[in-house]
Phi, psi and omega in degrees: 000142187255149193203119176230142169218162194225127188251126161227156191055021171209201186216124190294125157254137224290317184289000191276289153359266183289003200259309178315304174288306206280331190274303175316323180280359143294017197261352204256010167268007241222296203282348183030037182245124164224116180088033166240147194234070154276359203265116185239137210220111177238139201242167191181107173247138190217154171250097154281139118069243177254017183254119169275092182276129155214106178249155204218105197257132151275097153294120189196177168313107146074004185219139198229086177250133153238152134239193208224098177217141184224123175211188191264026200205125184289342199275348191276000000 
């Protein structure tokens, strides 16, 4: 699975990175492809004011998953 992310209105920290990459790649057990990049998974983080946006899209064989989530903490 391929994992991309695009940060806006804030400048990302490697542990931000890395808290973010190590919870998405559980999604590849998931995916019953393993070692394989049929996956494509986009993240997507934004900062407004005090709101913390994060949407997050799966692309695959025959499969479209999108969410949503908005909270006062990028870690939540």
């Amino acid at each position: 699975m391929n994992i991309t992310f695009t940060f806006k209105n804030f400048d990302p920290s490697d542990h931000l990175k890395q808290y973010a990459r190590r919870r998405f790649e559980k999604l590849a057990k998931y995916t019953g492809k393993k070692g394989t990049s049929a996956y494509e998974l986009q993240v997507n983080l934004q900062v407004e004011k005090f709101r913390h946006m994060a949407e997050v899209t799966l692309v695959g064989d025959n499969l479209h998953l999108s969410a949503n989530e908005e909270s006062e903490d990028m870690y939540a």
